[in-house]
mmCIF file of the C-alpha atoms, coordinates in Angstrom:
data_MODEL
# 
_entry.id   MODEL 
# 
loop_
_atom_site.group_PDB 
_atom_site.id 
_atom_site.type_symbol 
_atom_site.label_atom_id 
_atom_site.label_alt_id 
_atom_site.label_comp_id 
_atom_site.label_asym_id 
_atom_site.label_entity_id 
_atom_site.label_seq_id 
_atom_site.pdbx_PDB_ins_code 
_atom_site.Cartn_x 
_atom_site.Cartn_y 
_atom_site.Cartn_z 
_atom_site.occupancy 
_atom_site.B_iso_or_equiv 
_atom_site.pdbx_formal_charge 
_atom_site.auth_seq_id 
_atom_site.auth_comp_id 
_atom_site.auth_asym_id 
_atom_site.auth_atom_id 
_atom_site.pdbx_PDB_model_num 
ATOM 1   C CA . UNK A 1 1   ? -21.956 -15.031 20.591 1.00 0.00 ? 1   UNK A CA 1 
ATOM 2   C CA . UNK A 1 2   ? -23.904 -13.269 18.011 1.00 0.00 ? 2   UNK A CA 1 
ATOM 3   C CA . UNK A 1 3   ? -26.007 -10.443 17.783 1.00 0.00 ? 3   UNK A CA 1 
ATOM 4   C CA . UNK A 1 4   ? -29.544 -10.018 16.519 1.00 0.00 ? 4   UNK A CA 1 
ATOM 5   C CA . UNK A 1 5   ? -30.083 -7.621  13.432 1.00 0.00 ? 5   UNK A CA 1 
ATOM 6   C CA . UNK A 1 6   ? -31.393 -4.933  15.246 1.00 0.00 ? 6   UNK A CA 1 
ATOM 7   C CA . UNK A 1 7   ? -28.732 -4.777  17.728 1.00 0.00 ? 7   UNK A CA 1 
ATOM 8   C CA . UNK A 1 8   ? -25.914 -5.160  15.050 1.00 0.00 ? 8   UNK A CA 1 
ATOM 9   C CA . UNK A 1 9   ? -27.757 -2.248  12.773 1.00 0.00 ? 9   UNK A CA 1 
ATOM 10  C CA . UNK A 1 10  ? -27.999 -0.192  16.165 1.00 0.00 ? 10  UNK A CA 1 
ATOM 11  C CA . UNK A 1 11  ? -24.202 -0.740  16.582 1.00 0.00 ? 11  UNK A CA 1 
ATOM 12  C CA . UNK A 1 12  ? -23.547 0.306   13.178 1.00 0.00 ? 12  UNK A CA 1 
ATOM 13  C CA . UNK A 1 13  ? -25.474 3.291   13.260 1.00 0.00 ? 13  UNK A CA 1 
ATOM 14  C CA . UNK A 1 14  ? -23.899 4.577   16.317 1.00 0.00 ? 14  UNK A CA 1 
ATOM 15  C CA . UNK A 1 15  ? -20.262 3.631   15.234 1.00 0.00 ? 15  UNK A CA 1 
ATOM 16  C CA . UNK A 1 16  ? -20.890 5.764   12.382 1.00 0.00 ? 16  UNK A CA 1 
ATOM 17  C CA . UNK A 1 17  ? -21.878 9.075   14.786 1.00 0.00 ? 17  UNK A CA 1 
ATOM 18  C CA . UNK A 1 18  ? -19.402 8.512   17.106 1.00 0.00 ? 18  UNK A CA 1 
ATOM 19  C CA . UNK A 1 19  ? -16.663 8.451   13.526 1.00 0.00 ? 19  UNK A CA 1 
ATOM 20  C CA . UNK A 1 20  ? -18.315 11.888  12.848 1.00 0.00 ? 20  UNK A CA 1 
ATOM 21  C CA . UNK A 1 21  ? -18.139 12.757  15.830 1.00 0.00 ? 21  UNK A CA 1 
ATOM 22  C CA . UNK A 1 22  ? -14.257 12.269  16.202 1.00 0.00 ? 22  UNK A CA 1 
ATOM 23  C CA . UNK A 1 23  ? -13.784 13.974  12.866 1.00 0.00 ? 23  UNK A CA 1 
ATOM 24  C CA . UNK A 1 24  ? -15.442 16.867  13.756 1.00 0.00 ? 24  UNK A CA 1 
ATOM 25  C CA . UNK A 1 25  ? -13.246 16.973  16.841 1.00 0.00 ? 25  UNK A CA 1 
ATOM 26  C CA . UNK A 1 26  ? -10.019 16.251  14.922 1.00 0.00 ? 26  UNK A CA 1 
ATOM 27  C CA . UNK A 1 27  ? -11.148 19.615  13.059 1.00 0.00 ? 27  UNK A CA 1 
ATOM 28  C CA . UNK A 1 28  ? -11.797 21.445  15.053 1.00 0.00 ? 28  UNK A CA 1 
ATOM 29  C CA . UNK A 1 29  ? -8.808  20.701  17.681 1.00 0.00 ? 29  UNK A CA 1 
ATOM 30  C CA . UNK A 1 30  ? -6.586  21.574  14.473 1.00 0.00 ? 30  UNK A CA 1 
ATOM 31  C CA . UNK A 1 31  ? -8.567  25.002  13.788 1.00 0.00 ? 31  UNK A CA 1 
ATOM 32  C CA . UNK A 1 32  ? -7.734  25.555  17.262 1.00 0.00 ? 32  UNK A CA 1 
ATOM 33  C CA . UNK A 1 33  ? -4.573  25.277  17.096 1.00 0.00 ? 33  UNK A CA 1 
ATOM 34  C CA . UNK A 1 34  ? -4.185  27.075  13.511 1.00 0.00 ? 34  UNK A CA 1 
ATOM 35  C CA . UNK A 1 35  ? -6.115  30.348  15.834 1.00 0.00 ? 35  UNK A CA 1 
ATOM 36  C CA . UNK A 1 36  ? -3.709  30.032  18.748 1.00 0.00 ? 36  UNK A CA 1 
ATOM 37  C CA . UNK A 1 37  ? -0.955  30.262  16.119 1.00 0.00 ? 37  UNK A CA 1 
ATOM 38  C CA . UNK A 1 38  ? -3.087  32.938  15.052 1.00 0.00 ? 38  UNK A CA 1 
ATOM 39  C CA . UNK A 1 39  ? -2.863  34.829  17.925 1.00 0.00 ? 39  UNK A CA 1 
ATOM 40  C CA . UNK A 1 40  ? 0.933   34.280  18.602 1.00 0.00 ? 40  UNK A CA 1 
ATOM 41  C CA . UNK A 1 41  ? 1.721   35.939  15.210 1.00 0.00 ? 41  UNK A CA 1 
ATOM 42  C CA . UNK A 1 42  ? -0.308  38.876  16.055 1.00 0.00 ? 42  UNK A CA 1 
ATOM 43  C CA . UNK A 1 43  ? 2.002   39.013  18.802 1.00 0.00 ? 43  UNK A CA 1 
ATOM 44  C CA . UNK A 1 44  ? 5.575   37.984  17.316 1.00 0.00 ? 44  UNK A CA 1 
ATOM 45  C CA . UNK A 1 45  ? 4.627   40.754  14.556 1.00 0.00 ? 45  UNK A CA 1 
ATOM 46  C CA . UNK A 1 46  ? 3.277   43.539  16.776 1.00 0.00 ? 46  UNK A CA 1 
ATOM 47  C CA . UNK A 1 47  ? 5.570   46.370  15.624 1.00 0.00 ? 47  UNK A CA 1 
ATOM 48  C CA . UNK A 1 48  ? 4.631   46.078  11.805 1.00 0.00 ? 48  UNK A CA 1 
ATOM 49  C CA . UNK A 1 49  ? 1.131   45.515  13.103 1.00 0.00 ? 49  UNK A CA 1 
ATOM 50  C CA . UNK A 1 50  ? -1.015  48.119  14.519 1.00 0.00 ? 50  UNK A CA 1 
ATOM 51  C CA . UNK A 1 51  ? -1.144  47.619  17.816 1.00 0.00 ? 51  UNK A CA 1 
ATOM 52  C CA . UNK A 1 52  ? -4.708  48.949  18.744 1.00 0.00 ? 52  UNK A CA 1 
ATOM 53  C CA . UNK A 1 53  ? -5.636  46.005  16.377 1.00 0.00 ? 53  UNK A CA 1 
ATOM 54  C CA . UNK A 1 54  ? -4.083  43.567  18.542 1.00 0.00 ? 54  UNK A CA 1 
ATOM 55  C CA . UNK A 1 55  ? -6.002  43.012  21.526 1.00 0.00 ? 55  UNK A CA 1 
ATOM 56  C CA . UNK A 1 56  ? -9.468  43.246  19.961 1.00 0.00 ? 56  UNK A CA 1 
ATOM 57  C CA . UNK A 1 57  ? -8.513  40.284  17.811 1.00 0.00 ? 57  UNK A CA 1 
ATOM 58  C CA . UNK A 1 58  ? -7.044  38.254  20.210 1.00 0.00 ? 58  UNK A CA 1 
ATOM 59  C CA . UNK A 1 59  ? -10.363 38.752  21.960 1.00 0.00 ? 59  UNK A CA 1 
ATOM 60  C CA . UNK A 1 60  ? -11.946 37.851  18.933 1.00 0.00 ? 60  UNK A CA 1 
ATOM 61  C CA . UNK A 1 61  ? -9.749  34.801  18.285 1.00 0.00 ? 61  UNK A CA 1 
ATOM 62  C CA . UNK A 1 62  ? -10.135 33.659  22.053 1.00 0.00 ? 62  UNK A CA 1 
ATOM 63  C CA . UNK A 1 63  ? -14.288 34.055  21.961 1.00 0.00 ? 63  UNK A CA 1 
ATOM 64  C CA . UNK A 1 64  ? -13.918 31.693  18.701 1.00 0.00 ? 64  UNK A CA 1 
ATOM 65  C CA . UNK A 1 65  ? -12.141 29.260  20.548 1.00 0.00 ? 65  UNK A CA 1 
ATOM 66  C CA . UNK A 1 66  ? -14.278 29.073  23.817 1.00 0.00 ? 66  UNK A CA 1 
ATOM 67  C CA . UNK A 1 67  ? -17.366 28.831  21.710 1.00 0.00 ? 67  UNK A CA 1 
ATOM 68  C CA . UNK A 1 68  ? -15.239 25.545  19.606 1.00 0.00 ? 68  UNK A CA 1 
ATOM 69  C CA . UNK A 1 69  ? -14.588 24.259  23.520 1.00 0.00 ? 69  UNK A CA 1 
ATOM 70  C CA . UNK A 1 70  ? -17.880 24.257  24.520 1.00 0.00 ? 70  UNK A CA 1 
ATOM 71  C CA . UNK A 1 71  ? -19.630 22.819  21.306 1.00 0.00 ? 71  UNK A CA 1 
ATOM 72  C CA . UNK A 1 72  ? -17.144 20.174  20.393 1.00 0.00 ? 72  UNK A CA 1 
ATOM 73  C CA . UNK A 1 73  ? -15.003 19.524  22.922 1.00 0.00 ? 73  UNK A CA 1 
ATOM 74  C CA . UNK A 1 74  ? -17.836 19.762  26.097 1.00 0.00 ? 74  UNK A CA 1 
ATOM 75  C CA . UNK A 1 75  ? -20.811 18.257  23.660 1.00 0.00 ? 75  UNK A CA 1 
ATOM 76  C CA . UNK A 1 76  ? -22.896 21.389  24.093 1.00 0.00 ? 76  UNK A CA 1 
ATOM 77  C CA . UNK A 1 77  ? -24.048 20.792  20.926 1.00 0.00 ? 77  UNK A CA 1 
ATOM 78  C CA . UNK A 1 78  ? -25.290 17.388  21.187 1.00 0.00 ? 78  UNK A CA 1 
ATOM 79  C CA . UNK A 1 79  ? -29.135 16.686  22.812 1.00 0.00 ? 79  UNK A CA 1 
ATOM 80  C CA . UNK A 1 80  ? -29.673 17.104  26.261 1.00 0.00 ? 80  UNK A CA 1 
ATOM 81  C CA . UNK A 1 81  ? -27.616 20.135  26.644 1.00 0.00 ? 81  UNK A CA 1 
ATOM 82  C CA . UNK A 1 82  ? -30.142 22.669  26.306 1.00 0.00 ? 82  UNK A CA 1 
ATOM 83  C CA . UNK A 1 83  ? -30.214 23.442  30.159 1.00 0.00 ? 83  UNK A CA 1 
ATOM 84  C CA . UNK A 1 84  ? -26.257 24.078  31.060 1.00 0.00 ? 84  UNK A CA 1 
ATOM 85  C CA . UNK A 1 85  ? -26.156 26.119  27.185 1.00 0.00 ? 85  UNK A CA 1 
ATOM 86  C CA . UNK A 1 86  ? -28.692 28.212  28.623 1.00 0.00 ? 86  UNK A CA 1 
ATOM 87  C CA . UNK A 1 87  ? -27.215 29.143  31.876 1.00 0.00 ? 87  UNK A CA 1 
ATOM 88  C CA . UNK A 1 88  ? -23.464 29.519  30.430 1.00 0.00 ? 88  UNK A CA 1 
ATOM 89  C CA . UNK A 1 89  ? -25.024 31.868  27.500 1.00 0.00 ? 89  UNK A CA 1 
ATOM 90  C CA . UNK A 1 90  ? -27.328 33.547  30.320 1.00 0.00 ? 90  UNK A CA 1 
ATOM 91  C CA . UNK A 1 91  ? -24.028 34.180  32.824 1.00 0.00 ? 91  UNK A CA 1 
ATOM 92  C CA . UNK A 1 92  ? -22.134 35.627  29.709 1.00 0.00 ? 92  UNK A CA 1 
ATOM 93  C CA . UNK A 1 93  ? -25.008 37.813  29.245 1.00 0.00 ? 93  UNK A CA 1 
ATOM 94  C CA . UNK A 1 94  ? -25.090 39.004  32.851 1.00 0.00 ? 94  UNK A CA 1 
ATOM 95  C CA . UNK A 1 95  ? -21.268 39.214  32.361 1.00 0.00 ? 95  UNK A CA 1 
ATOM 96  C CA . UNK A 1 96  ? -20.600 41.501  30.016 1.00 0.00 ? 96  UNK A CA 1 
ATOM 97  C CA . UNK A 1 97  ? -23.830 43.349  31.087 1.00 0.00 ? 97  UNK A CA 1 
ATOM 98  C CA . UNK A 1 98  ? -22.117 44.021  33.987 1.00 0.00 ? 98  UNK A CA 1 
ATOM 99  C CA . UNK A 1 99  ? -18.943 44.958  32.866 1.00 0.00 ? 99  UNK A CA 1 
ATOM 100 C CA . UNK A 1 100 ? -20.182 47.325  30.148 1.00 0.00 ? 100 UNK A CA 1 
ATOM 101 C CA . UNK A 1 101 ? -22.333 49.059  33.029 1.00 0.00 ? 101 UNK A CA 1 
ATOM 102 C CA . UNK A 1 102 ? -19.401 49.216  35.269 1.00 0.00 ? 102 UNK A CA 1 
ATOM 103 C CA . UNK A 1 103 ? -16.920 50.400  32.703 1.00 0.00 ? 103 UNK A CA 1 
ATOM 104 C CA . UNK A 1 104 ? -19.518 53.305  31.941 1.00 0.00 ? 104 UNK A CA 1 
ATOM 105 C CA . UNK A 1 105 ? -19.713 54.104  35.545 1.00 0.00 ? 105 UNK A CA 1 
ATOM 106 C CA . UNK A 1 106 ? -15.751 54.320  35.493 1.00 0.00 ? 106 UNK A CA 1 
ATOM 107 C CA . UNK A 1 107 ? -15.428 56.088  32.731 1.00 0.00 ? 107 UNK A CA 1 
ATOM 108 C CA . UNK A 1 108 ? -18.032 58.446  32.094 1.00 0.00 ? 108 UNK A CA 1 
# 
């Protein structure tokens, strides 16, 4: 069975995306993995390192990786996605909102 040209050049273009698609995935699964190690280091060296530097960059690292998650490995990125992007963003908003107004409460 064969197919017509459009189909075929329809194919083609969207084996292409999807090989970009898997490299960009393949990336950033290893950066992932390269911050994780990262973050385990901070750890296995924490009495050369200062340790009020510790936590604050694990946060950091972690935040990096969520946001990787959700744009490579959950597609936030692609079209369509606008919706969910803008209640997850929205929640995190009303998240640390929340805490920061608590945590003033506490300690103030």
């Amino acid at each position: 069975m064969t197919m017509d040209s459009n189909t075929q050049s329809k194919f083609e273009v969207r084996k292409e995306m999807n090989k970009e698609d898997m490299k960009q995935q393949f990336i950033v699964f290893a950066l992932t993995i390269f911050l994780t190690i990262l973050a385990f280091a901070a750890v296995l060296f924490a009495d050369t390192i200062n340790t009020w530097f510790i936590a604050p960059f694990i946060l950091v690292l972690a935040i990096v990786q969520v946001m990787f998650q959700l744009f490579y490995f959950m597609h936030m990125s692609h079209k369509g996605h606008e919706a969910p992007a803008l209640f997850i963003f929205s929640g995190i908003l009303f998240a640390t909102a929340i805490i920061a107004g608590l945590s003033t409460i506490v300690w103030w």
